[in-house]
Structures are given as structure tokens and as C-alpha cells.
Residue, then its C-alpha position, 0 to 999 in steps of 0.5 A: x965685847x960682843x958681837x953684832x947679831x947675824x940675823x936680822x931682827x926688830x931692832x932693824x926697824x928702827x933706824x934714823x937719820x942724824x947729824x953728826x961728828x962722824x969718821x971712819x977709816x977701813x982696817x983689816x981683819x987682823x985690826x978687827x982681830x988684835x987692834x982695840x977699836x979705841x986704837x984705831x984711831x989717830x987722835x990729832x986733837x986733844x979733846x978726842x985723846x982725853x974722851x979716849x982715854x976717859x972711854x979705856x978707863x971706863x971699859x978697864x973698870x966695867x968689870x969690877x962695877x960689875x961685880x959690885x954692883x951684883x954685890x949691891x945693888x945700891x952702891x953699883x947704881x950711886x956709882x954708875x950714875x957718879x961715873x956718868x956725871x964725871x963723863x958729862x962734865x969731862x966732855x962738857x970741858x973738853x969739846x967745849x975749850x977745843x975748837x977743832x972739832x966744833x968747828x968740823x962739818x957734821x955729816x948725815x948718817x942713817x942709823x939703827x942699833x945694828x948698823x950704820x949708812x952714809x955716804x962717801x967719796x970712796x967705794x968699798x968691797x963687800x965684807x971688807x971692814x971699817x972703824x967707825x966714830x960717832x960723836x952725838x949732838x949736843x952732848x959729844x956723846x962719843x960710840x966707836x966700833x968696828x963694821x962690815x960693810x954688807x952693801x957699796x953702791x954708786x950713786x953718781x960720783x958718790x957710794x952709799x955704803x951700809x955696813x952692820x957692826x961686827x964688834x962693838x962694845x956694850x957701853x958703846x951699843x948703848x950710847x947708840x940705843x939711847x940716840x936711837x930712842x931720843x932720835x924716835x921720841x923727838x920725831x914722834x913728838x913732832x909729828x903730834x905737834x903737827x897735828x895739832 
């Protein structure tokens, strides 16, 4: 686990607007602390608990991977993409037999590789902490990590509430980097389209 940088640099920048299966909830900093942020959560829903228990998996052999893979090259790279197929079809089978969670209404968030804003009907104290699930459209490709909150602001009866994230976990900062980047390409392709 790392952490979040503490200065500001480009990847700041780049930051987008998406819809998508999003929730949160605030915790302490002893949760932040002692608490895995795969335990943060209560899954109620069967296909969450299994993308849950596939990720704790994931994160028990990145290890091991790892060392193979500086082993062999070859035999590390035929695993992760083995790994990454099994990923794909586990969520196909299990966002697609669930409805529950097809059926939850997306929210919009702003987001960049450091952090996180949306909205809510709640405020926040500054530097307090929060567990945050994205779960990305179409593929439920699902990030977790914890967050401190750096700004709440009123806006009528809503707060706008940005928070950086404190601790996150590379295979989850990567999963975000990658919607980032997909996010910039289709909105660049648009713009060309039209111009055209």
C-alpha cells in the first residue's frame, strides 16, 4: 500500500467527469490505520462480496507475481494477463446475474489519479476521512481506497466535498489511471469528430 503524494503535481491535471456506481462512507483514522479498506465496506449484495473476495485474492498473490515475474518476464506477463481474463468474466457473471446493483442509480463524480469530488447531502470536516467504491461503466471495474477530505462547501442544500486519497492500493490507482486515460481519449476523439 502507498500513499497518496502530498504535493501537487501534473497528474492533478487531468481530471474528469464520470458516471458511475459510487459510495462512500466516513471512518476514523484508526479504521484508516487498522481496517483493510476491502473491510470497510458491508456488502449486502452477492455480486459485491465475491468482486470483494476475488480483489483480497488478488492483492494475497501480488506478491508472489511479483516475484516471478522478476523471475521471468515471460511467465509473470502470461499470468497477469490469465489473471486479468479470470477478473473479466467473474464480473461479467457476477454484475450481470445480480440486479441490485444495475439497477442503483450512477452518480457523477470528478475525478484525477490523486483524487476524488462529488456531491452529497451531508458535510464533512476537513481532514476528516472517508472509504470511497468506484465501480466503472461498462465493465464494474471496481477501485477502493481511503480519502481525506481537503475541502466541503455548501451549495444550496448540497456540499461539494473534494477529498485526495490517503491510501490506496497500486492495482486500485491503476484501475483509476486506466479510466482516467479512456475517459481523455474518448472526450479528445470527440472534440475531433466535431471538427470535422
Amino acid at each position: 500500500m502507498d500513499s497518496a503524494p502530498t504535493s501537487r503535481d501534473k497528474r492533478d491535471t487531468f481530471r474528469i467527469d464520470e458516471d458511475l456506481h459510487f459510495e462512500f462512507r466516513p471512518v476514523t483514522s484508526s479504521d484508516v490505520e487498522h481496517t483493510l479498506i476491502s473491510e470497510a465496506f458491508e456488502d449486502n449484495d452477492d455480486s459485491l462480496r465475491l468482486i470483494n473476495q476475488l480483489s483480497r485474492l488478488d492483492k494475497d498473490a501480488s506478491q508472489s507475481l511479483k516475484i516471478l515475474t522478476d523471475k521471468n518476464r515471460l511467465l509473470g506477463d502470461y499470468l497477469n494477463t490469465l489473471n486479468a481474463k479470470i477478473d473479466t468474466l467473474a464480473r461479467h457473471i457476477a454484475f450481470n446475474s445480480e440486479q441490485s446493483l444495475r439497477n442503483r442509480p450512477k452518480t457523477r463524480i470528478s475525478l484525477s489519479e490523486d483524487g476524488i469530488g462529488f456531491i452529497c447531502n451531508r458535510s464533512f470536516y476537513k481532514d476528516s476521512f472517508l472509504a470511497v467504491r468506484l465501480i466503472f461503466l461498462p465493465n464494474y471495474a471496481m477501485a477502493e481506497a481511503y480519502a481525506q477530505v481537503v475541502r466541503c462547501v455548501q451549495k444550496e442544500d448540497k456540499y461539494q466535498v473534494a477529498a485526495r486519497f490517503h491510501q490506496i492500493y497500486d492495482k486500485d490507482r491503476q484501475i483509476i489511471s486506466r479510466q482516467v486515460l479512456k475517459a481523455q481519449v474518448r472526450d479528445r476523439r470527440k472534440k475531433q469528430d466535431s471538427t470535422v
